[in-house]
C-alpha positions in Angstrom: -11.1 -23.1 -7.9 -14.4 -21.1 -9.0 -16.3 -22.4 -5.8 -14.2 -20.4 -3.6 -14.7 -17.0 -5.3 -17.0 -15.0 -4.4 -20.0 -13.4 -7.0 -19.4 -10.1 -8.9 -18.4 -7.3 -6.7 -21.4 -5.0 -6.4 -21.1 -1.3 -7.5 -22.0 0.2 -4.5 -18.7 -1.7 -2.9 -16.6 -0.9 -5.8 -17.4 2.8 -5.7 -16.4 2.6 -2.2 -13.6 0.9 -2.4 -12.4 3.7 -5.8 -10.9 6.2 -2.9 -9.1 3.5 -0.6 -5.2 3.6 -1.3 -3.7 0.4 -0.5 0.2 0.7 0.7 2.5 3.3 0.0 2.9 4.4 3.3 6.3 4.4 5.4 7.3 0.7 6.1 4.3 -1.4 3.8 5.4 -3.6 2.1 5.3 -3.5 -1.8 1.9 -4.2 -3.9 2.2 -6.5 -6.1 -0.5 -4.3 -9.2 -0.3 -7.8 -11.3 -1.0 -10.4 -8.2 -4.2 -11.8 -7.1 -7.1 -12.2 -9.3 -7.2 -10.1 -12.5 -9.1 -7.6 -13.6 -9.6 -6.4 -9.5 -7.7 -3.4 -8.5 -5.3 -3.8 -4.8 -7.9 -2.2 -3.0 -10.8 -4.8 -4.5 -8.4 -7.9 -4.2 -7.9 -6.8 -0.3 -10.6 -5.5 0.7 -13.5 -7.1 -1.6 -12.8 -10.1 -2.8 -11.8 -13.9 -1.2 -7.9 -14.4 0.2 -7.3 -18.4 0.5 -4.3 -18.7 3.3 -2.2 -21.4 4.0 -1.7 -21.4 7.8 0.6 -24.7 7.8 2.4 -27.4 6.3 3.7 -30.1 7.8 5.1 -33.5 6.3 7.5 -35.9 8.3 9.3 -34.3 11.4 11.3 -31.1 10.9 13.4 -32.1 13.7 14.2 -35.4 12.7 14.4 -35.8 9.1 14.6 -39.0 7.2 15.8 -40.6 4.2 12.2 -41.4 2.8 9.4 -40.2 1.9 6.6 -39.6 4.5 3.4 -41.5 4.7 1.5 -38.4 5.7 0.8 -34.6 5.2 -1.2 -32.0 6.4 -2.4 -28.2 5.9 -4.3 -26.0 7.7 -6.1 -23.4 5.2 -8.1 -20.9 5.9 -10.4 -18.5 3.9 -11.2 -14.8 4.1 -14.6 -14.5 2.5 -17.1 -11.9 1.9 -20.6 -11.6 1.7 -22.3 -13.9 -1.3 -19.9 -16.9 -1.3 -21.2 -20.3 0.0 -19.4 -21.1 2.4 -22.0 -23.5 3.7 -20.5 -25.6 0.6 -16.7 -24.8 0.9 -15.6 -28.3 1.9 -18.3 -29.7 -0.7 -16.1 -27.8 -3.6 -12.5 -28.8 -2.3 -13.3 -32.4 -1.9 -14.9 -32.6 -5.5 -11.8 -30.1 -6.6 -9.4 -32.9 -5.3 -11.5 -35.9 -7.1 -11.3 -34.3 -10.4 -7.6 -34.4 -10.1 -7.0 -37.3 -8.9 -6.2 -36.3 -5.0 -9.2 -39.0 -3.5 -6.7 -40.1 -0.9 -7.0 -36.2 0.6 -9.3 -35.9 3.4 -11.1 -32.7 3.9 -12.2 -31.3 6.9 -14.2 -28.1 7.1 -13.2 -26.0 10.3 -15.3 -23.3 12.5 -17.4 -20.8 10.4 -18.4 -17.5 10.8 -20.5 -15.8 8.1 -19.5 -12.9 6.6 -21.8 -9.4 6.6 -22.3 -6.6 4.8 -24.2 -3.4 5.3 -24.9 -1.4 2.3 -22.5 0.9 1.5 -25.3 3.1 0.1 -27.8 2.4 3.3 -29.0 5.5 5.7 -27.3 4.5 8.9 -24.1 4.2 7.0 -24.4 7.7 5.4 -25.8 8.8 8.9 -22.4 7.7 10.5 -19.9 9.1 7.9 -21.6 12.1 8.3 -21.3 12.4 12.1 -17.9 11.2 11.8 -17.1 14.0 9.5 -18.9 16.8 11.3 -16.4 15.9 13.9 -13.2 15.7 12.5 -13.9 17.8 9.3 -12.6 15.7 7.1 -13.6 12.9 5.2 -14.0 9.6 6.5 -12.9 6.1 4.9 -15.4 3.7 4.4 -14.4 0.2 4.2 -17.2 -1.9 3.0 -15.8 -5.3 4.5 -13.3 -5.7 7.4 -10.9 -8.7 7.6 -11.6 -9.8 11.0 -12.8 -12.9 12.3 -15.8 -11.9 14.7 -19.3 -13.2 14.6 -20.7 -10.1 13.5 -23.5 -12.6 11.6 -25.5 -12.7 15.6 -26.3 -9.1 15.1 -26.7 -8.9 11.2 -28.6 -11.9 10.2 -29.8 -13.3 13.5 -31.1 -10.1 15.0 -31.8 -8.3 11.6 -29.2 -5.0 12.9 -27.4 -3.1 10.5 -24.0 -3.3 11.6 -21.6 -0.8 11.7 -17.9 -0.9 12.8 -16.0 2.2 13.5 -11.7 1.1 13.9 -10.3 3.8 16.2 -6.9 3.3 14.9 -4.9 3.8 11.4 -3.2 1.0 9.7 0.0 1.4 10.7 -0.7 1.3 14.6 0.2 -2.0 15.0 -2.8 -3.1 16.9 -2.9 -6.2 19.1 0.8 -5.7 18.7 2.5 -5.0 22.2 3.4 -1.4 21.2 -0.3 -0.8 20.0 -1.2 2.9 20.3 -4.7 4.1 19.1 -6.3 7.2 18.8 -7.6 7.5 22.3 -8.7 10.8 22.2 -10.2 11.0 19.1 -12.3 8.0 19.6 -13.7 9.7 22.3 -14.6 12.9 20.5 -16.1 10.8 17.6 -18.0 7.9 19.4 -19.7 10.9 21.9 -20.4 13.2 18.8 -22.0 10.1 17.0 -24.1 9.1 20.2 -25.0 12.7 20.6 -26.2 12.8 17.1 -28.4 10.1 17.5 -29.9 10.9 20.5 -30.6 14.4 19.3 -33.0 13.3 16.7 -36.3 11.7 17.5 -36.9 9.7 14.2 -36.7 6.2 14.0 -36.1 5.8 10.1 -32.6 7.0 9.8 -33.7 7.7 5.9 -34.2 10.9 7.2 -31.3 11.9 9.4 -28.6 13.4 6.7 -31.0 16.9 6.2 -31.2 17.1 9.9 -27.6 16.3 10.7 -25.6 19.8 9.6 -28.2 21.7 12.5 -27.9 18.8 15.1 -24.6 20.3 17.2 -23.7 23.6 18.3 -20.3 24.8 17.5 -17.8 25.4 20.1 
């Protein structure tokens, strides 16, 4: 269905997206290199491009089976977008999806929404970040240009104008929300205080101008 795929992936998000592996690590399941939509690489099909989920079916009782077919069916879909699709016209682009083949007698009904945001890639504070974060740690840091979360991250982006920046202090395997979740504690703590530090050390309000100050900003030790 065209309508629910999102425009071209732009450079600056595919150049990004060149260095993230996808899988291969103890207990990940097996990538599938032909799946998904063609031409993307895992990383872009995960990470930059729409997923359409099917939550759940349901048809007749499960419990109590009969010998006939049910007068009713249901499923709840949901889908991961990313910034450019119109998602304003989602339900718009199933329903005339569903008339073209046929399906009239399928109601659609559009659920909660929550826009997706992007900051550039390629923007100061992002650079400004990564290279705190790397200062830090000394060594590089991953930068994921979209996040597969639902959060209404739109209030601060579009409403407020912010550039938005999300720093996970976990790895993917960690299991988080899970009960046997276990962050990096310690290391959030280093980075988030080196990153505040940084910014507070520097009096200039256009963070164009922060990445030839940063190397000078912290004393060793």
């Amino acid at each position: 269905m065209p309508g629910l795929r999102p425009p071209t992936i732009p450079d600056a998000v595919r150049a990004a997206l060149s260095n993230i592996p996808v899988g291969g690590g103890p207990g990940d399941p097996d990538v599938d290199e032909g799946g998904g939509e063609p031409g993307l690489t895992p990383a872009e099909r995960v990470i930059g491009w729409n997923t359409l989920e099917v939550l759940s079916l349901a048809a007749g009782n499960p419990d109590t089976p009969v010998n006939a077919i049910p007068g009713s069916a249901h499923a709840h879909c949901q889908l991961r977008f990313v910034v450019g699709t119109d998602a304003a016209s989602l339900g718009t682009v199933v329903r005339a999806h569903l008339d073209q083949h046929g399906f009239s007698m399928v109601d659609v009904e559009p659920g909660h929404l929550m826009n997706a945001t992007r900051a550039d890639p390629d923007g100061p504070w992002v650079r400004f970040a990564l290279a705190s974060l790397e200062r830090t740690e000394g060594i590089p840091a991953a930068l994921l240009p979209d996040l597969g979360g639902s959060l209404p991250n739109d209030v601060f982006a579009d409403g407020l104008g912010l550039p938005t920046i999300w720093i996970p202090h976990s790895y993917p395997a960690c299991a988080q929300h899970a009960p046997d979740e276990h962050p990096l504690a310690r290391q959030a703590l280093r980075l988030m205080t080196a990153l505040f530090w940084d910014l507070g050390e520097h009096p200039a309000t256009d963070a164009g101008g922060f990445s030839r100050f940063l190397p000078g900003l912290r004393g060793e030790g």
